[in-house]
DRENDO-1510 file (C-alpha; in Angstrom, 1 decimal, always signed):
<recs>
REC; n; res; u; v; w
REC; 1; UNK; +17.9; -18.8; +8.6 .
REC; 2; UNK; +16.7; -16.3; +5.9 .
REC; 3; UNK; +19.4; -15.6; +3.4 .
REC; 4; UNK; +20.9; -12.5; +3.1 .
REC; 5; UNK; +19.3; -9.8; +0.5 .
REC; 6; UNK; +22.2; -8.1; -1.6 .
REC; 7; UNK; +21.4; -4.7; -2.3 .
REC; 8; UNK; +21.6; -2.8; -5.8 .
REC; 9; UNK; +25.4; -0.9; -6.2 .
REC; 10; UNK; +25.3; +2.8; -5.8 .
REC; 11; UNK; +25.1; +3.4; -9.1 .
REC; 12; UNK; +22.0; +0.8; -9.5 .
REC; 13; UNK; +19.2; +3.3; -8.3 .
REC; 14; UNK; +20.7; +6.5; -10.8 .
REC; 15; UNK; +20.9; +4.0; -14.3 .
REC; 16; UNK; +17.0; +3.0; -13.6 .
REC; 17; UNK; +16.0; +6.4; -12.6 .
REC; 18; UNK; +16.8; +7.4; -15.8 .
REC; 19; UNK; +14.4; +4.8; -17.4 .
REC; 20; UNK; +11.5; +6.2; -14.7 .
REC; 21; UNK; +11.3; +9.1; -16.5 .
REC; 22; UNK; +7.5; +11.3; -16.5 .
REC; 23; UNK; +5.4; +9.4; -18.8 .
REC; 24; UNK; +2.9; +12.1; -18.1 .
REC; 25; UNK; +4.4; +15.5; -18.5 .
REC; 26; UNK; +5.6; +16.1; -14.7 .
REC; 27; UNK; +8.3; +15.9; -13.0 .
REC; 28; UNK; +10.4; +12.5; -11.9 .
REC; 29; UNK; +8.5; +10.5; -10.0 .
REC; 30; UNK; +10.8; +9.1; -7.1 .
REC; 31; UNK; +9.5; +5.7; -5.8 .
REC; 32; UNK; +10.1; +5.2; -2.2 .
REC; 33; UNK; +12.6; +2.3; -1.3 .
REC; 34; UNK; +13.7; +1.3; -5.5 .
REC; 35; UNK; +17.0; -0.4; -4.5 .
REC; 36; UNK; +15.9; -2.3; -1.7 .
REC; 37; UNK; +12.3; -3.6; -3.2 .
REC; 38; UNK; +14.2; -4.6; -6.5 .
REC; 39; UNK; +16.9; -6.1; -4.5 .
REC; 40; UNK; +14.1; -8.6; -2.2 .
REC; 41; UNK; +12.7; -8.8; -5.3 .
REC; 42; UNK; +15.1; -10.7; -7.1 .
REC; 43; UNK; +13.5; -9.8; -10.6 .
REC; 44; UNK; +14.7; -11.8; -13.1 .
REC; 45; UNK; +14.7; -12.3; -16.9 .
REC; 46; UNK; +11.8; -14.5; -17.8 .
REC; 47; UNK; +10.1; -13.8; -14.9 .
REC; 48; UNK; +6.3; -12.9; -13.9 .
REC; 49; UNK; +5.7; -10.1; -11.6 .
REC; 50; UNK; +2.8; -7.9; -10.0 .
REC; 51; UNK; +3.1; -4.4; -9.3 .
REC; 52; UNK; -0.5; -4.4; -6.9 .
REC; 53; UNK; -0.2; -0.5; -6.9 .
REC; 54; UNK; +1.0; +0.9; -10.4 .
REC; 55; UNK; +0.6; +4.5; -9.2 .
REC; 56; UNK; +3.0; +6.6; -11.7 .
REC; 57; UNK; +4.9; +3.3; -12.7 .
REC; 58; UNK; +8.3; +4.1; -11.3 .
REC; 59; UNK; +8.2; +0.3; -9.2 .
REC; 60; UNK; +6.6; -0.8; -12.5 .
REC; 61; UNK; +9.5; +0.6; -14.7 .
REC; 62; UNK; +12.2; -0.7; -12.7 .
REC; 63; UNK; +11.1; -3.8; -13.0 .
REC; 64; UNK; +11.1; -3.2; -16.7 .
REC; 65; UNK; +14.4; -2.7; -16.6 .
REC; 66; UNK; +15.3; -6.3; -16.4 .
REC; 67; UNK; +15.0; -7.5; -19.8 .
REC; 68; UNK; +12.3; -10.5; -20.5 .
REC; 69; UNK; +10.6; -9.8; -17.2 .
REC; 70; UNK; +7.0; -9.1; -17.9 .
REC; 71; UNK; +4.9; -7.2; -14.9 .
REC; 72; UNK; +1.0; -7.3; -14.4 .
REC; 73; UNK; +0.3; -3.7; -12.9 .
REC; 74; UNK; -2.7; -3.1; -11.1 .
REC; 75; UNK; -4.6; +0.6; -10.2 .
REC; 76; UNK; -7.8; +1.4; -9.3 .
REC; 77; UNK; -7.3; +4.9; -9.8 .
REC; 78; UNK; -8.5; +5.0; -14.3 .
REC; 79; UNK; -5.8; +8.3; -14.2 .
REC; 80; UNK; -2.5; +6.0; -13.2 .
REC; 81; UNK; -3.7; +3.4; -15.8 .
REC; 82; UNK; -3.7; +6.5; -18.5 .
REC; 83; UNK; +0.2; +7.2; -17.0 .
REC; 84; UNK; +0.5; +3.6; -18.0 .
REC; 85; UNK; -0.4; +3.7; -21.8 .
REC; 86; UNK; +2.6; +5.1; -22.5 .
REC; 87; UNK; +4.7; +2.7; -20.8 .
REC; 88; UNK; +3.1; +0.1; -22.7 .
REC; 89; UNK; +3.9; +1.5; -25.5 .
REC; 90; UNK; +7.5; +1.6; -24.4 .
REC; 91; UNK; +7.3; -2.1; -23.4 .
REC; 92; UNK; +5.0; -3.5; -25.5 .
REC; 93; UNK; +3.7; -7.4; -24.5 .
REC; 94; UNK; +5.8; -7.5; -21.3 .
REC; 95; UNK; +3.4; -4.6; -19.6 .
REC; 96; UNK; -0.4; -5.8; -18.9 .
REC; 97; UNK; -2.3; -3.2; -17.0 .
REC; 98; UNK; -5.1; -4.1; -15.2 .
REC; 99; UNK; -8.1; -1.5; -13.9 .
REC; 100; UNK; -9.3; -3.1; -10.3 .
REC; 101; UNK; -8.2; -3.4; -6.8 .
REC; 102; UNK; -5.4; -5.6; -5.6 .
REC; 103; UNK; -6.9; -7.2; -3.7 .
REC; 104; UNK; -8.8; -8.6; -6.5 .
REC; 105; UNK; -5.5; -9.9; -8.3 .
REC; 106; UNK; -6.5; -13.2; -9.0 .
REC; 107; UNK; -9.1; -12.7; -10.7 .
REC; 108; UNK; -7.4; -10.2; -13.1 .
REC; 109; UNK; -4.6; -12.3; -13.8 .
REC; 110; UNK; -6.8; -14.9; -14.5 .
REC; 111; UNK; -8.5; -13.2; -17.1 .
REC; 112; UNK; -5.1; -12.7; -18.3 .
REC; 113; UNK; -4.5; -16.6; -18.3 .
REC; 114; UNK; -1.5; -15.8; -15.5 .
REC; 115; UNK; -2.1; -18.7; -12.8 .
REC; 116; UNK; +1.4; -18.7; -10.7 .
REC; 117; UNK; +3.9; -15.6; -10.5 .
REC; 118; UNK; +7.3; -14.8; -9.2 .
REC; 119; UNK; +6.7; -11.9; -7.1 .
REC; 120; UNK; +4.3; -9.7; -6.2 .
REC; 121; UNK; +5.1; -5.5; -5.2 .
REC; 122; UNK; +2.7; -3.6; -3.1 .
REC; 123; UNK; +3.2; +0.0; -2.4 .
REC; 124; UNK; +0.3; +1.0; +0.0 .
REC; 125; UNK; -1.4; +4.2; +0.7 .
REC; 126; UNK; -1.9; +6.9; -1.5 .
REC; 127; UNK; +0.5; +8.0; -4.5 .
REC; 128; UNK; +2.9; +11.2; -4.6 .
REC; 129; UNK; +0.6; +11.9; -7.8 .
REC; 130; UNK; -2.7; +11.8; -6.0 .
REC; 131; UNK; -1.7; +13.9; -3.0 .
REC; 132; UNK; -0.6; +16.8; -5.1 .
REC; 133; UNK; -3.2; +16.9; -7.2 .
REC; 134; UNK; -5.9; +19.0; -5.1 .
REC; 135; UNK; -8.6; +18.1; -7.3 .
REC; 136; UNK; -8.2; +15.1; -5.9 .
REC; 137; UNK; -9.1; +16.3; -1.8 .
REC; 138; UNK; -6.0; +13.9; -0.4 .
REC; 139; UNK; -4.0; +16.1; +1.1 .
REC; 140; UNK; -4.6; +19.5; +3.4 .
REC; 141; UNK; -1.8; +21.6; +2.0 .
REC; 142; UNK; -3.7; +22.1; -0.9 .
REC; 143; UNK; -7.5; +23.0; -0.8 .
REC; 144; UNK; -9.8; +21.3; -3.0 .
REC; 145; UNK; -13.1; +19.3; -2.9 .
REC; 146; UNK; -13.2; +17.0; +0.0 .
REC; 147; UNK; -12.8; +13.7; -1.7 .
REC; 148; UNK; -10.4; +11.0; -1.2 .
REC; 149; UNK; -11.2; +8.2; -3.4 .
REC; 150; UNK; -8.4; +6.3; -5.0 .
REC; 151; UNK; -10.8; +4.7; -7.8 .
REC; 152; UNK; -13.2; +7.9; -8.1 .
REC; 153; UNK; -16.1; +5.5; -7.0 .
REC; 154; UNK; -18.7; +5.6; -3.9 .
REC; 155; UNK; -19.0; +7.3; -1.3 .
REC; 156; UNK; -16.6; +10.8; -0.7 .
REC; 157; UNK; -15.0; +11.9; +2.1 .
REC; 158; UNK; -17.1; +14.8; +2.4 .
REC; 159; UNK; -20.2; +12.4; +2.5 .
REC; 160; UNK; -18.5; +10.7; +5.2 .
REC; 161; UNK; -18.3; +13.9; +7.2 .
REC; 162; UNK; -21.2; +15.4; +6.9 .
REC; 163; UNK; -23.7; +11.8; +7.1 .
REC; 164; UNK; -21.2; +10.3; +10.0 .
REC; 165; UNK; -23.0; +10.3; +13.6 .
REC; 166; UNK; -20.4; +12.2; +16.3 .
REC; 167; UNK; -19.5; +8.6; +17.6 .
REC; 168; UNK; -19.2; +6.8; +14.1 .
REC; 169; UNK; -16.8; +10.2; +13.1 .
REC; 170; UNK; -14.9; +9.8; +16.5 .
REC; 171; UNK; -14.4; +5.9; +16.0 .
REC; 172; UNK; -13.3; +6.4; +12.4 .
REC; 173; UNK; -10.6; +8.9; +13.6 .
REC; 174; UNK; -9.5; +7.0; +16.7 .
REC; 175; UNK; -9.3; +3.7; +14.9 .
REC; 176; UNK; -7.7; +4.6; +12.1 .
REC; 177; UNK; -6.1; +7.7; +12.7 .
REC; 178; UNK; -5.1; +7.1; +16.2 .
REC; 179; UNK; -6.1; +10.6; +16.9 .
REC; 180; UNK; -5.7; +11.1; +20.5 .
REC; 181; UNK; -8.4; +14.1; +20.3 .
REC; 182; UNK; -10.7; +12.2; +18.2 .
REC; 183; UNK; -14.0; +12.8; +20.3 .
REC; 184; UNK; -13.0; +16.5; +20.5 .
REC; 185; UNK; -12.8; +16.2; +16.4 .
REC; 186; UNK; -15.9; +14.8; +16.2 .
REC; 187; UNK; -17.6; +17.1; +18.1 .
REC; 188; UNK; -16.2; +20.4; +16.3 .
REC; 189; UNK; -17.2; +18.6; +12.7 .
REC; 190; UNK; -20.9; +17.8; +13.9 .
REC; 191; UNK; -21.1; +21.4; +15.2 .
REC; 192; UNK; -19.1; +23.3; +12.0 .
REC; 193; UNK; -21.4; +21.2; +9.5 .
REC; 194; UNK; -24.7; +22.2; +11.2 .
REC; 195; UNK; -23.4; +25.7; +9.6 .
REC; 196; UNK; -23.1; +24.5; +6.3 .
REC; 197; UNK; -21.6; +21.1; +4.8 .
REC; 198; UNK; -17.6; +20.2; +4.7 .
REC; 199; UNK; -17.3; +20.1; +1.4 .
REC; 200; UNK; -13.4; +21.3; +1.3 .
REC; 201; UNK; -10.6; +20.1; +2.2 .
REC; 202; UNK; -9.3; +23.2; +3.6 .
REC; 203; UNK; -12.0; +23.9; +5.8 .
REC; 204; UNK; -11.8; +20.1; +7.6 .
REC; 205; UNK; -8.2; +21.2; +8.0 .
REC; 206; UNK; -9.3; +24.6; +9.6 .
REC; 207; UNK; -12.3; +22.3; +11.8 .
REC; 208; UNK; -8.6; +20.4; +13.0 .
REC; 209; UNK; -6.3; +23.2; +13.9 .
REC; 210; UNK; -9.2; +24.6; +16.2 .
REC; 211; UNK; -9.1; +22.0; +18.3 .
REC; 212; UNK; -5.5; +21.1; +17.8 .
REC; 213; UNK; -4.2; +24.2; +17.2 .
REC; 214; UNK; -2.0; +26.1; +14.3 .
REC; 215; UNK; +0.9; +23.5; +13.0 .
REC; 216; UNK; +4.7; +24.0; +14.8 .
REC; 217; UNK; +7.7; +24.5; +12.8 .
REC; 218; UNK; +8.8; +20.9; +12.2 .
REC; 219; UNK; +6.1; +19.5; +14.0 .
REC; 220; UNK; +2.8; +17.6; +11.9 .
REC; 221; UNK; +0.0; +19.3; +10.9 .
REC; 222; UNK; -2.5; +18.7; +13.0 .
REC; 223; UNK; -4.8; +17.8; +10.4 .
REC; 224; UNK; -2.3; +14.7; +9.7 .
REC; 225; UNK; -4.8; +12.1; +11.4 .
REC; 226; UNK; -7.4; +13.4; +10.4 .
REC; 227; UNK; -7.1; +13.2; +7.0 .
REC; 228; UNK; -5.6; +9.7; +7.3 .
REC; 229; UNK; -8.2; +8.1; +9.1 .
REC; 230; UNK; -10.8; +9.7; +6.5 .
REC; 231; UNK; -8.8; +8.6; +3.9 .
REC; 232; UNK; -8.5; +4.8; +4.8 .
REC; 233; UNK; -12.2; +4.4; +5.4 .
REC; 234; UNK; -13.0; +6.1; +2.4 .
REC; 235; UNK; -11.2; +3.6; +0.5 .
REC; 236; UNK; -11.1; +0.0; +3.4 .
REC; 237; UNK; -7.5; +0.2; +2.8 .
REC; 238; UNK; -7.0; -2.1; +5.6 .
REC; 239; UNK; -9.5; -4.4; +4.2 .
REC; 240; UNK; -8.1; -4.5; +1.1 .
REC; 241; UNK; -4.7; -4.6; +2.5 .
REC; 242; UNK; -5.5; -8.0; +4.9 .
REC; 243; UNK; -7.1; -9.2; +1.3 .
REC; 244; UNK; -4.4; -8.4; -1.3 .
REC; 245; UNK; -1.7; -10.1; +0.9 .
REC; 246; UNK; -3.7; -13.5; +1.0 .
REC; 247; UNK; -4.2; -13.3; -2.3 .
REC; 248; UNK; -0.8; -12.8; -3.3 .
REC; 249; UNK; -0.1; -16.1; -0.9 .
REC; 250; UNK; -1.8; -18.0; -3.4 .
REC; 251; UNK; -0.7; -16.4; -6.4 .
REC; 252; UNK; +2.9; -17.0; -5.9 .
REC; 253; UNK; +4.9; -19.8; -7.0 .
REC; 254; UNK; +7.4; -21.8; -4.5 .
REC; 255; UNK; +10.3; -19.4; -4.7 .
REC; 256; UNK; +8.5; -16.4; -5.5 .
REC; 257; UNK; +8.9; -13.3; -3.3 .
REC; 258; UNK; +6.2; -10.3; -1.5 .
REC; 259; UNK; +7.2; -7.1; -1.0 .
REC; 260; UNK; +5.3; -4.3; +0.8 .
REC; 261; UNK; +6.2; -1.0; +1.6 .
REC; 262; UNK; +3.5; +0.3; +3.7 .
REC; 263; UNK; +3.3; +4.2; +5.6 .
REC; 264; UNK; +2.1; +4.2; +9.0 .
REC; 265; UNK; +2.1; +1.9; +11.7 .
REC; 266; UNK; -1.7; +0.4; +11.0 .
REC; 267; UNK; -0.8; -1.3; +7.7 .
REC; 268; UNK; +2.7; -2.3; +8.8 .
REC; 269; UNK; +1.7; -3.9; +12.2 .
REC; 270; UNK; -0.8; -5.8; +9.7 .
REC; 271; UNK; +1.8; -6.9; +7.6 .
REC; 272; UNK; +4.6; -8.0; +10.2 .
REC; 273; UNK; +1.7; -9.8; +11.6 .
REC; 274; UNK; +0.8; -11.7; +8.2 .
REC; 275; UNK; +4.4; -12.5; +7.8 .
REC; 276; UNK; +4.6; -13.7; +11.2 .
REC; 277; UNK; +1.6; -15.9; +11.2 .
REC; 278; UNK; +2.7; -17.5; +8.0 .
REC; 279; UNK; +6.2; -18.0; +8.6 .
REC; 280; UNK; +5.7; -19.8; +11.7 .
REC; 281; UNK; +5.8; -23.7; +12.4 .
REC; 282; UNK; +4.1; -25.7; +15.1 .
REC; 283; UNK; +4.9; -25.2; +18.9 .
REC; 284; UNK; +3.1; -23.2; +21.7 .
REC; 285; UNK; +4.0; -22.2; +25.4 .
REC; 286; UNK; +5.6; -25.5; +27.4 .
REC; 287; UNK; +3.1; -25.2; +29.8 .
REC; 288; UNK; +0.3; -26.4; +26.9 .
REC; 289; UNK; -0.4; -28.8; +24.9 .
REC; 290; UNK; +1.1; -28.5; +21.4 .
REC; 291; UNK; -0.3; -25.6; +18.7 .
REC; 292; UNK; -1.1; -27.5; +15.6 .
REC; 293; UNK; -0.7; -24.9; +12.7 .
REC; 294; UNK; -0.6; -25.1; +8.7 .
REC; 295; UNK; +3.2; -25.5; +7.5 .
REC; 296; UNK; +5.2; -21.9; +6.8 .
REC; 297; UNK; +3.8; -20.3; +3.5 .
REC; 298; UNK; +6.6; -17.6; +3.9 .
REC; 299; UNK; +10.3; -17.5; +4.7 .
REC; 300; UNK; +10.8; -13.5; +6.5 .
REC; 301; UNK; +13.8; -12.1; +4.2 .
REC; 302; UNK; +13.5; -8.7; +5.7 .
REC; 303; UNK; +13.5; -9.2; +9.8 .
REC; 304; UNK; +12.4; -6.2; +11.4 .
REC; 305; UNK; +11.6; -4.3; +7.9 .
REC; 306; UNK; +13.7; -2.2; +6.3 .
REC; 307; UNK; +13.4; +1.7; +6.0 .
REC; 308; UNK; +15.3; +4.3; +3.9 .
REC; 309; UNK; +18.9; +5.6; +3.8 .
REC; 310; UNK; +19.9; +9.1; +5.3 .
REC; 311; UNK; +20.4; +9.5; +1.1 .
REC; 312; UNK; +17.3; +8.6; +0.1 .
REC; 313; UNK; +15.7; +10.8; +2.8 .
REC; 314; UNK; +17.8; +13.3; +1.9 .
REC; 315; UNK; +16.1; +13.4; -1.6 .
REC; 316; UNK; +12.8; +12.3; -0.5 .
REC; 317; UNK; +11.4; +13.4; +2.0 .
REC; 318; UNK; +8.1; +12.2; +1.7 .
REC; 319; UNK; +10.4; +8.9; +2.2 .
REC; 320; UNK; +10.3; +9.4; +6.2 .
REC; 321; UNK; +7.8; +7.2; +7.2 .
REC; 322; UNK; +7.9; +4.1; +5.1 .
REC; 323; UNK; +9.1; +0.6; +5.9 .
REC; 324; UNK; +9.1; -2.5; +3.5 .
REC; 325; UNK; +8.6; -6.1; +4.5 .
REC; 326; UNK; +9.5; -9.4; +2.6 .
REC; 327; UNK; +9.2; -13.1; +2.7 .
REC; 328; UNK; +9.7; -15.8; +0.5 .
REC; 329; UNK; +7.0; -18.5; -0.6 .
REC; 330; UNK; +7.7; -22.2; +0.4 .
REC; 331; UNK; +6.0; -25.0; -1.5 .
REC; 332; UNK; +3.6; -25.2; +1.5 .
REC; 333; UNK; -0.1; -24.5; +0.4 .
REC; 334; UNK; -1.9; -21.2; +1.3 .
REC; 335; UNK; -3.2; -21.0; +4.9 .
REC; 336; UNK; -6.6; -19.7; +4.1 .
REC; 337; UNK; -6.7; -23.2; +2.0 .
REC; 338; UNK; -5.3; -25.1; +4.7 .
REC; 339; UNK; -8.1; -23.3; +6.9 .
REC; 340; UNK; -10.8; -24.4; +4.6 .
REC; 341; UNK; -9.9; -28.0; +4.0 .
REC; 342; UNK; -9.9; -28.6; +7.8 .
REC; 343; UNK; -13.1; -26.8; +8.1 .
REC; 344; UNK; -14.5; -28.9; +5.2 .
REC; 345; UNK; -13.3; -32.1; +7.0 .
REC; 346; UNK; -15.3; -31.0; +10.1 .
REC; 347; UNK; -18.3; -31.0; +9.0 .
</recs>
């Protein structure tokens, strides 16, 4: 049985809000779920941690708080890791920030000379800082260029739009949008870009609320999927998702704790199904013969996930929508090494 996770006291969340104050000239930043991923966290003095997605540093900060802990943060977006020079100067040697994607952690640490660590934090999706900055084409509320890109690198959204075939645009919004009207997207983007290029994000919002219709009071915009499914191909934040949690698997000591807070139901069905997988012994249906499987790799501390207060929504609205996850490492090795020993024995 997973042991119980005691969360932070009321008064936890306020005293380290205080410390997350704007390094860069804005407002609060307000991460999502503070009390409850510090609490499966179990950050403790002396310990090593990775914050996967740094974004505007409040996770990172928090964990700051606990004197002697030292955090490796990771961004692929070169803005966050600018927020972050002024935390390191707040922190000095117990704040490493690394520029790269998580799901390329090893590696970075390594460089670092950081084999094991005690915990490892990933927020997914794209940050509070991004979306409201409409330079940055995230979000349809605000028009801007049609971009997307968390680490400013390859190909835009609005190359993706305006290159796409009507069946690779439908697909893209289908799979990772679950767009119900995805083919009726499509078509109205082919046809709107024969015009002239989709170069805005306030005119692929428009190309959406023609087919969808204007947004309801309380209701999404109907732009919501749109933008979604553009934005995770964009970056392959699945990919890197399915990558950063195996490589946490090996990164983490016997002991040490992964937490994810993920958005929509894509990246958390991917993450209860990596928890799953690798908390899960031998066994099979009675009617065949026994499943042999790699011993657990994980311990689930957070059954069923854990999503935010009426308080915190209260506060947060942007909160609505997000569930965390955690497990525990066992001393059991990694299954992708598992996988690859038995493969290396079959040939």
């Amino acid at each position: 049985m997973p042991r119980p996770i005691p969360l932070l006291s009321k008064t936890g969340p306020n005293v380290l809000m205080s410390d997350i104050r704007s390094d860069h000239g804005g407002a609060a930043h307000r991460p999502v779920l503070l009390a409850e991923a510090l609490a499966h966290l179990a950050v403790r003095p002396g310990g090593t941690y990775v914050d996967a997605t740094f974004g505007a540093g409040g996770h990172t900060s928090a964990m700051l708080a606990t004197d002697g802990a030292t955090v490796h943060a990771i961004d692929r977006d070169p803005d966050a890791l600018a927020i972050g020079a002024a935390l390191r100067d707040r922190h000095g040697a117990r704040l490493h920030l690394h520029h790269g994607r998580f799901s390329d952690m090893e590696r970075l640490l390594g460089a670092a000379g950081v084999e094991r660590v005690d915990g490892v934090l990933m927020d997914i999706g794209v940050s509070s800082m991004q979306l409201d900055q409409a330079a940055r084409g995230f979000s349809f509320l605000r028009d801007g260029p049609l971009d997307m890109r968390m680490g400013r690198d390859g190909p835009t959204a609005a190359d993706v739009v305006n290159s796409a075939s009507e069946k690779e645009l439908a697909d893209i919004l289908w799979r990772y949008g679950e767009e119900r009207r995805a083919r009726a997207i499509a078509r109205a983007i082919v046809r709107a870009r024969r015009e002239n290029p989709i170069d805005t994000t306030g005119r692929l919002a428009a190309i959406a609320e023609e087919v969808l219709g204007k947004p309801r009071k309380g209701a999404k915009h109907p732009a919501t999927r749109t933008f979604q499914a553009l934005r995770i191909h964009v970056n392959d934040e699945l990919g890197e998702l399915a990558a950063g949690l195996a490589a946490a698997e090996r990164l983490l000591k016997p002991g040490g704790r992964l937490v994810v807070i993920t958005f929509h139901s894509l990246e958390d069905r991917l993450v209860k199904r990596f928890i799953a997988e690798r908390s899960r012994s031998g066994g099979g249906s009675r009617h065949l013969p026994p499943v042999e499987r790699p011993a657990p790799s994980f311990i689930d501390i957070a059954p069923g996930g854990v999503t935010p207060s009426a308080e915190e929504l209260a506060i947060n609205p942007r909160a609505r929508s997000a569930r965390l996850r955690a497990a525990e490492r066992t001393d059991a090795p990694a299954h992708d090494a598992v996988a690859a020993r038995q493969a290396g024995g079959r040939r």
